[in-house]
N, C-alpha and C positions, 0 to 999 in steps of 0.2 A: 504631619505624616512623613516617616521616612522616605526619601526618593528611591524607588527602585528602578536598577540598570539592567537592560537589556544582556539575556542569555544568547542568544541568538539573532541575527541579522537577517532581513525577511526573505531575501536569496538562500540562506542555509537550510530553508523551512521545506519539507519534500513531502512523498507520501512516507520515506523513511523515521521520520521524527512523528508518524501519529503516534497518539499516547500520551505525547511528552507534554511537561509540563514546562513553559518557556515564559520568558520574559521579553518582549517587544519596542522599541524607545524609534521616536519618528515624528511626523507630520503626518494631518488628515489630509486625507488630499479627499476623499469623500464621503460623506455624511449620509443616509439613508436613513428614515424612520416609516418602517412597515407591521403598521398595526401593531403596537409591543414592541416587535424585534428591531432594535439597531444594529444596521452594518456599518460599521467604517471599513475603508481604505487607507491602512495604515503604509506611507513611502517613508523610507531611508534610503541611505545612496545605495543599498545595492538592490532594491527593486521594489515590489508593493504587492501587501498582503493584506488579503481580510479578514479582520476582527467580526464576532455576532457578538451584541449583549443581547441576554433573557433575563427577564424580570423572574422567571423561577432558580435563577443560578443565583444571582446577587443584586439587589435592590437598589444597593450602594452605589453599585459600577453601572447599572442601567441609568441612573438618577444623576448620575455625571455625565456618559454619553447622550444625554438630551442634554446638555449642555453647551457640547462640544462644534465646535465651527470648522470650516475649512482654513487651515496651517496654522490652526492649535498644534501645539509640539506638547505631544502625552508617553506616556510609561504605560502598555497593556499584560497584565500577567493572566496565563490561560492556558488551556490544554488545544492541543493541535488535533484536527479532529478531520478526515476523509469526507469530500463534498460527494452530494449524491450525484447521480450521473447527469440531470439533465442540470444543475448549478454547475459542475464544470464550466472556467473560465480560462480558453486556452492561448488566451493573449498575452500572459500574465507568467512566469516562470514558476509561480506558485497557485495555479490555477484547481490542483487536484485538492488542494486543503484548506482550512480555515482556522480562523483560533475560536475557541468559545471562551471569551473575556470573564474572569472572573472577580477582578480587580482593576484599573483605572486610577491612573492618575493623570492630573495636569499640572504640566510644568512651566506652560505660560501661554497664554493666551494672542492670539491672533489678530488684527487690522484686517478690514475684509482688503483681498491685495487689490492692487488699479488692473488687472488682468489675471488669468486663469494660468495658473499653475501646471500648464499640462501642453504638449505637441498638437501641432496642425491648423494656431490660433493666427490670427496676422495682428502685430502688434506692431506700433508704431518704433521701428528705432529707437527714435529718442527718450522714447518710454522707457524702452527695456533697457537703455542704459541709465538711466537717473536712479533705476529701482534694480541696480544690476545685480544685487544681493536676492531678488526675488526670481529674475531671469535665471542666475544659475542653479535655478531647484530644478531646473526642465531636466527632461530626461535625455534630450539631444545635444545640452549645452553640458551636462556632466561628462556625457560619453566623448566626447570634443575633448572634457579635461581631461577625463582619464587615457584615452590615447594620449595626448601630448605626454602625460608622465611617465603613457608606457615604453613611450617612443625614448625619450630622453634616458630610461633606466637601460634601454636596450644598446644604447649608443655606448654609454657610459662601461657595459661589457662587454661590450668588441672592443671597444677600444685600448681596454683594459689587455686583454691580451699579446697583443704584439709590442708591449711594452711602454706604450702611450701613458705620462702622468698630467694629471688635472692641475692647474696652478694661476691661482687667482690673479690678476693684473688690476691695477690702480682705476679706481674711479674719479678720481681728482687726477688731473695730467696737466701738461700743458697743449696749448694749441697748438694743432698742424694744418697745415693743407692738405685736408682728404678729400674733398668735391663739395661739400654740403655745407652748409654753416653748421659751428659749434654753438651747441648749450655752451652759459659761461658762468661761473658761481666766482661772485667777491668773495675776496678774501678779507675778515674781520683784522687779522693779525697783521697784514701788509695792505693796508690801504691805498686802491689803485690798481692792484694787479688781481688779476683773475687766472683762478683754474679753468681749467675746458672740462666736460663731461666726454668721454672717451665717443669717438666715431666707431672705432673697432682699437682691438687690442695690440696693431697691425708692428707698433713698433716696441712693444715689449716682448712680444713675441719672437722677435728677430732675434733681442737682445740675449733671450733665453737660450737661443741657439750660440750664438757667442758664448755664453754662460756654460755650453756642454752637455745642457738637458737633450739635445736631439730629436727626441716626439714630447711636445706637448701636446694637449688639448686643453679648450674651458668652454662652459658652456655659459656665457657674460650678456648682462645688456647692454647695451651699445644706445647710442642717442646721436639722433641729425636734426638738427632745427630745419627742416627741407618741406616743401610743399605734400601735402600727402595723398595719398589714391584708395581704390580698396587694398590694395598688397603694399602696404603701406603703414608705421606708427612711427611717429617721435621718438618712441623709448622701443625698443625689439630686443629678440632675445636672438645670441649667435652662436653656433657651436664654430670655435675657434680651432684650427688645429695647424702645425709648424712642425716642420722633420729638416732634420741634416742627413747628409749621406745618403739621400736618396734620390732618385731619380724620377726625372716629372711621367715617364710611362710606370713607376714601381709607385707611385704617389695615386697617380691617376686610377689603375687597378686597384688599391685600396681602396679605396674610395667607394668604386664598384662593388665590392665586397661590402662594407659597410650599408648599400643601402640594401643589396640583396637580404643580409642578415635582418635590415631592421622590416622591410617590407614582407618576410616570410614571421617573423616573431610575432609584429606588432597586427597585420593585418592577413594573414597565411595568405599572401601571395607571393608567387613564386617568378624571380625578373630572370632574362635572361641578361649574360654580359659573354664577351664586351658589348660595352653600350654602343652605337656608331658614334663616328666623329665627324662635325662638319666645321670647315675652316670660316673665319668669319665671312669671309666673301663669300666661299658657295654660299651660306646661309640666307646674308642678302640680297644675294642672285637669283637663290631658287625659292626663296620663301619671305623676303621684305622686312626680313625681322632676324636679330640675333638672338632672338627666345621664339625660335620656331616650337607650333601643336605638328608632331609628327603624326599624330593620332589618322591623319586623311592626309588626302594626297593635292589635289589644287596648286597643282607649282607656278612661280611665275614664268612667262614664255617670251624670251626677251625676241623682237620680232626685226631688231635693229637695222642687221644688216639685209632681212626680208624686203620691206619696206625702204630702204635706203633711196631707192630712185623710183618712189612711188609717186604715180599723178596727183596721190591726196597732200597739198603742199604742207595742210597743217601735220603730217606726219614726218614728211621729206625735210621741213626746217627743221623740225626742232631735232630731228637727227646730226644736218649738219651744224647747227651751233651748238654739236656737244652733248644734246639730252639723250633719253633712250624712249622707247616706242615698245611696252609690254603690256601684255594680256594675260587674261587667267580664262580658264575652258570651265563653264560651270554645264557641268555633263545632263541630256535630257530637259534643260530648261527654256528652249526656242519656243517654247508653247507660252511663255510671259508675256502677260498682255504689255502697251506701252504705258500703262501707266506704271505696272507694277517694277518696271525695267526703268521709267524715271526716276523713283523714288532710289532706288540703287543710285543713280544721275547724283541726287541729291545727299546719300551719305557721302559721294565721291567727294565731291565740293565742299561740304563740310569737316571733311579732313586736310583738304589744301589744293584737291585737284584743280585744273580750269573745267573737266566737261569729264564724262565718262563716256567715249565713243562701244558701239557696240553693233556686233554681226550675230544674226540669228538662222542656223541652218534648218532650212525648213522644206518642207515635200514640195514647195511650189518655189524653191531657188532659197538663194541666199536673202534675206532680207535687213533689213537697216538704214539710217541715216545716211552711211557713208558708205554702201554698196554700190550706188551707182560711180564711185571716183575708183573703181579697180577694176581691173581687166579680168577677164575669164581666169588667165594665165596667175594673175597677182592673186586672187579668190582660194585659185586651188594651192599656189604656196603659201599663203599664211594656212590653210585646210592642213597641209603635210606638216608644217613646221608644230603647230599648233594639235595634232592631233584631234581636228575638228571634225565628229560625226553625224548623221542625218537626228535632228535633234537637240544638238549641241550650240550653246550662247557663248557669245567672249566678248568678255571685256576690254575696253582698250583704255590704259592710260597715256603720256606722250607728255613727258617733262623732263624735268633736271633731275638725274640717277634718285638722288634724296628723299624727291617729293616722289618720284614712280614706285620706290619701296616704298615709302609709307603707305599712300594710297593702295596699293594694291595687297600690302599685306594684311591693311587691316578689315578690308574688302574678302579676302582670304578666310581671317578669324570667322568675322560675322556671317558670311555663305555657308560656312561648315555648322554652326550654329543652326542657321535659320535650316538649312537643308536637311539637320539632323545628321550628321555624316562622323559626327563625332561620339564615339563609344567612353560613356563618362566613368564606366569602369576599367578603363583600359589605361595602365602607368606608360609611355614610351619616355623614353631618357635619349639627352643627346648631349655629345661635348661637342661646345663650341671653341676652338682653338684657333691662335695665331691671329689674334687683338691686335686692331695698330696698336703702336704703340703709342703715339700722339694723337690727338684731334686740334686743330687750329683754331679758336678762338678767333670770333669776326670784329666783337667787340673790344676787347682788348689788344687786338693786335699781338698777337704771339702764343705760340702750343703751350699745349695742355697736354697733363698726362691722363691715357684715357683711362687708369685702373690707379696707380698711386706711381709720384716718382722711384721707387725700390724696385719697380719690375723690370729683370733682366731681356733685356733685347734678345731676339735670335744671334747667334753668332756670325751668321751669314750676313747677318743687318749690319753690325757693327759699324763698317763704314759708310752707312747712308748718315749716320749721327751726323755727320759734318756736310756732306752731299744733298740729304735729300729728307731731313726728318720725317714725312707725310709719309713713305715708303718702309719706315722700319716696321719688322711686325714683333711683338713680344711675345715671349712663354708664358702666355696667360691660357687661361682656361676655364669655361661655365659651365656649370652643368645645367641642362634646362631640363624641366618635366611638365609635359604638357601645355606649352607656352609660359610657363612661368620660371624665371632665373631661379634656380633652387641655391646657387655657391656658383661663387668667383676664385679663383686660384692662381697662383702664378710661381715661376722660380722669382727669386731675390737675387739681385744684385750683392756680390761680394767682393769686388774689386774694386779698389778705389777710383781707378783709373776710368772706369765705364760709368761709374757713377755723378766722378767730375763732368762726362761729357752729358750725360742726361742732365745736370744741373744746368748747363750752358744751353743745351736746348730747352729750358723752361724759361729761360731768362732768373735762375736763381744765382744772385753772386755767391761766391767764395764768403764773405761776411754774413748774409743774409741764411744761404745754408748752415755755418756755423752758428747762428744765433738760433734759427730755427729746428736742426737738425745734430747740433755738435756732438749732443752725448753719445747719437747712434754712430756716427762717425769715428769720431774718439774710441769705441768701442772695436770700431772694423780693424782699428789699428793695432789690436792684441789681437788677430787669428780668428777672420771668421771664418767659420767651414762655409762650404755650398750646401744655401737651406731653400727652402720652399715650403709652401703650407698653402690653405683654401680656408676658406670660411663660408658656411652656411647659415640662410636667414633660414632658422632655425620654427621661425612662426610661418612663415610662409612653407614650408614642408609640409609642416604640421593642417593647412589648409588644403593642402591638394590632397591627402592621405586622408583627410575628413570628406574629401567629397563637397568644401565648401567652396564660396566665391566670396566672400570680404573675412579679411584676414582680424577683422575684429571678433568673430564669430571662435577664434582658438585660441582669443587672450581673455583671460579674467577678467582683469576690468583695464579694457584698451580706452582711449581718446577717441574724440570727432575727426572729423577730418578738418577741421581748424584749430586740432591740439591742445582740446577743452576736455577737461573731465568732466561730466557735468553731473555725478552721482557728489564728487566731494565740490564742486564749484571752481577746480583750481585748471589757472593758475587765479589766485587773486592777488588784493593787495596786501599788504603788509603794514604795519605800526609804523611810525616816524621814526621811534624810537629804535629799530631795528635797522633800518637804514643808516641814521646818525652813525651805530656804531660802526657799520662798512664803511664810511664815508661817502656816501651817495647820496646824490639828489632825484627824484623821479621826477620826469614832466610827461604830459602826453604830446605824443604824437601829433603835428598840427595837419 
């Protein structure tokens, strides 16, 4: 029989097309046999419509739909015909119609699948990725894909107009130091030396600007052999973007334009800008975290100098040796039984704290562990400082700055959670600006750069580079949404002179930079302009814009979280023979 191909897509099918005579091409997703009459439910990507066979229309095509199974993939040719009122099915974008099948075919026959084809089933992870070709027929895992493509076409048009070009960057490079380990691929032709699989684009990118291009973009995957989370893959997709001549507030408002455009196209919501800006210290002063949920409010309440010569000693030491002594006010919840206020006790600790102290204002006084070590006086100034009302619970953390953010931000996260206090439709955006520039390494004994060595210092820093590295801050910048880093940014370094002394503060020699870095170098020395650029994990966007929480959920076919594919089985091993010719030997790990 000849194949016949779909006239129409089962979304184009209305009450306007009754009459018509159309052609249908899909998957059953359901089967029905009612006395004589077969219904299918015929889906394609853009939605699912249903077919009747009548044994008085055609015998032929009734005599194949009893044939037919769920994710048979068939050809229905039929006339489009108005459902009567109580069949109306108005779940369904094509609810008003139906086809009356007069023909049938099947194009290939179906495996009953390991799960159901359909939304609201709980299926095992690892299932659904081993059979991920059958996971992505779902109807929430396409609309996942098709946002990301709408999103990426919509980028690709803004950006298009203020003169931005797209320009691809090598996937074989060589290694740098970007924070993560590199992927590494032998080389067949130069036995012993290996490429690296690009981390980011970050130093072709520069060169492009040397080069005169001025606004790139790419939209590239990038690869970190790095431990992984849910907002997390091996292999990620980045939209890359580098400008000259411009300025990090004329960057940054870009930016903001960009996501307005893609969050009004892609999802018609409508953001306000500017976005606020928090410097990295307020951020983990007021919120514990550099990827503050601005979504609620829960700040932290540093109670340092409250407490300074407080009777409770375990509060008073750890102030004078340097720690800090913060709270967070979880509003209306002094009615928590003690059990249900240990087990808080017990996330604390599980994140690093020693103990979770806590005060509970209640109708009959202050209540808690450690109420009886404060004074009437001391009670009502942590009350003032803290904004403590009749009702109101606070947490107390009392450590080393470090451990008091963490604990208490991520104490923070999970309260707005559990308290429901978070509106999951609601985008809020924040630039996190003025990154140290350094982080000191305990284990190696000597700084780190905390974004890459190319980021230019504040000017005002300049001279800490030799005085006081831990003090400089850099023109960096994140943008965060909803607690998630959406893009990191910064100006670049274009002066040799400043970039010699950032080498000196990594402990990179003169040789070691030129073996490592020479060609960028080499390059600064024809005329670089002053450039800047960001880059956004581009899958991670695409997750919060979905409304989801593991970032596997917006890639086709992503990795475990031990960076296994386990739909193709890889990575695996390989032939001897294949080896031989890299020159490599494999052992395992002992």
């Amino acid at each position: 029989m000849k194949e016949i191909y779909r006239t129409h897509e089962a979304n184009q099918l209305s009450k306007e097309t009754i009459g018509q005579q159309v052609v249908v091409n899909g998957w059953v997703q359901k089967r029905r046999d009612l006395g004589g009459l077969i219904f299918i439910d015929l889906r394609d990507r853009s939605g699912v419509v249903q077919i009747v066979f009548n044994p008085d229309i055609s015998e032929d095509a009734i005599r194949l739909a009893d044939q037919v199974r769920s994710e048979y993939v068939i050809a229905v040719k039929g006339k489009v015909v108005e459902r009567s009122e109580e069949t109306i099915n108005p779940k369904i974008e094509t609810g008003e119609i139906e086809i009356l099948g007069d023909e049938l075919q099947i194009f290939n026959r179906s495996k009953t699948p390991p799960f159901p084809i359909e939304d609201g089933v709980e299926i095992d992870e690892m299932v659904r990725l081993r059979y991920r070709y059958l996971d992505l027929r779902r109807k929430n895992m396409q609309q996942t894909l098709l946002l990301r493509h709408r999103a990426m076409q919509s980028i690709r048009r803004f950006l298009d107009k203020p003169g931005f070009i797209e320009v691809e960057t090598p996937m074989l490079t060589k290694t740098t130091p970007e924070g993560a380990r590199d992927y590494l691929v032998p080389s067949r032709l130069h036995q012993g030396e290996f490429y690296a699989l690009p981390q980011s684009p970050q130093l072709f990118k520069q060169l492009l600007m040397v080069a005169g291009y001025e606004r790139y973009f790419q939209i590239t995957r990038c690869f970190r052999d790095e431990d992984l989370r849910t907002d997390r893959q091996p292999e990620f997709t980045q939209l890359d973007i580098e400008t000259s001549f411009l300025s990090r507030d004329d960057l940054l408002a870009l930016m903001e334009e960009m996501m307005v455009d893609l969050f009004k196209d892609v999802l018609n919501v409508n953001l306000r800008i500017p976005f606020p800006r928090l410097t990295y210290q307020e951020a983990m002063d007021r919120y514990g975290t550099d990827k503050p949920d601005l979504r609620f409010a829960m700040e932290l309440i540093d109670l340092s100098d409250t407490l300074r010569n407080s009777s409770f000693k375990v509060f008073a030491n750890t102030i004078k040796s340097g720690g800090q002594v913060k709270a967070i006010n979880v509003k209306q919840c002094a009615h928590w039984s003690r059990k249900e206020i240990d087990q808080w006790g017990e996330i604390a600790t599980s994140i690093g704290a020693k103990g979770l102290a806590w005060l509970a204002w209640r109708e009959d006084g202050v209540k808690g562990p450690i109420a009886k070590f404060f004074s009437s006086e001391e009670l009502a100034a942590i009350a003032s400082r803290a904004k403590a009302e009749p009702g109101d619970l606070l947490f107390f953390v009392a450590d080393r700055p470090k451990t008091v953010a963490a604990v208490l931000g991520e104490l923070r996260i999970r309260l707005g959670k559990e308290l429901q206090l978070i509106d999951p439709n609601q985008f809020v955006f924040v630039w996190i600006t003025d990154f140290p520039m350094f982080e000191y390494d305990q284990d190696e004994q000597r700084y780190q750069a905390m974004h890459h060595p190319f980021t230019m210092p504040k000017r005002e820093d300049l001279s800490l580079l030799k005085t006081d590295p831990s003090k400089v801050r850099a023109i960096s910048d994140d943008l965060v949404l909803n607690g998630y880093e959406l893009s990191s940014g910064s100006q670049r370094v274009h002066e040799r002179e400043v970039q010699e002394q950032i080498f000196e503060v990594l402990q990179i020699s003169e040789e070691e930079a030129r073996q490592k870095f020479g060609f960028l170098l080499e390059a600064f020395e024809y005329g670089a302009p002053p450039h800047g650029g960001i880059a956004f994990g581009f899958d991670r966007l695409i997750m919060v814009m979905a409304g989801r929480d593991n970032i596997r959920e917006c890639i086709a076919f992503p990795k475990t979280t031990n960076a296994r594919c386990i739909m193709t089985e890889a990575p695996s091993t390989v032939d001897q023979k294949q080896l031989d010719e890299l020159g490599i030997r494999a052992r395992k790990r002992m």
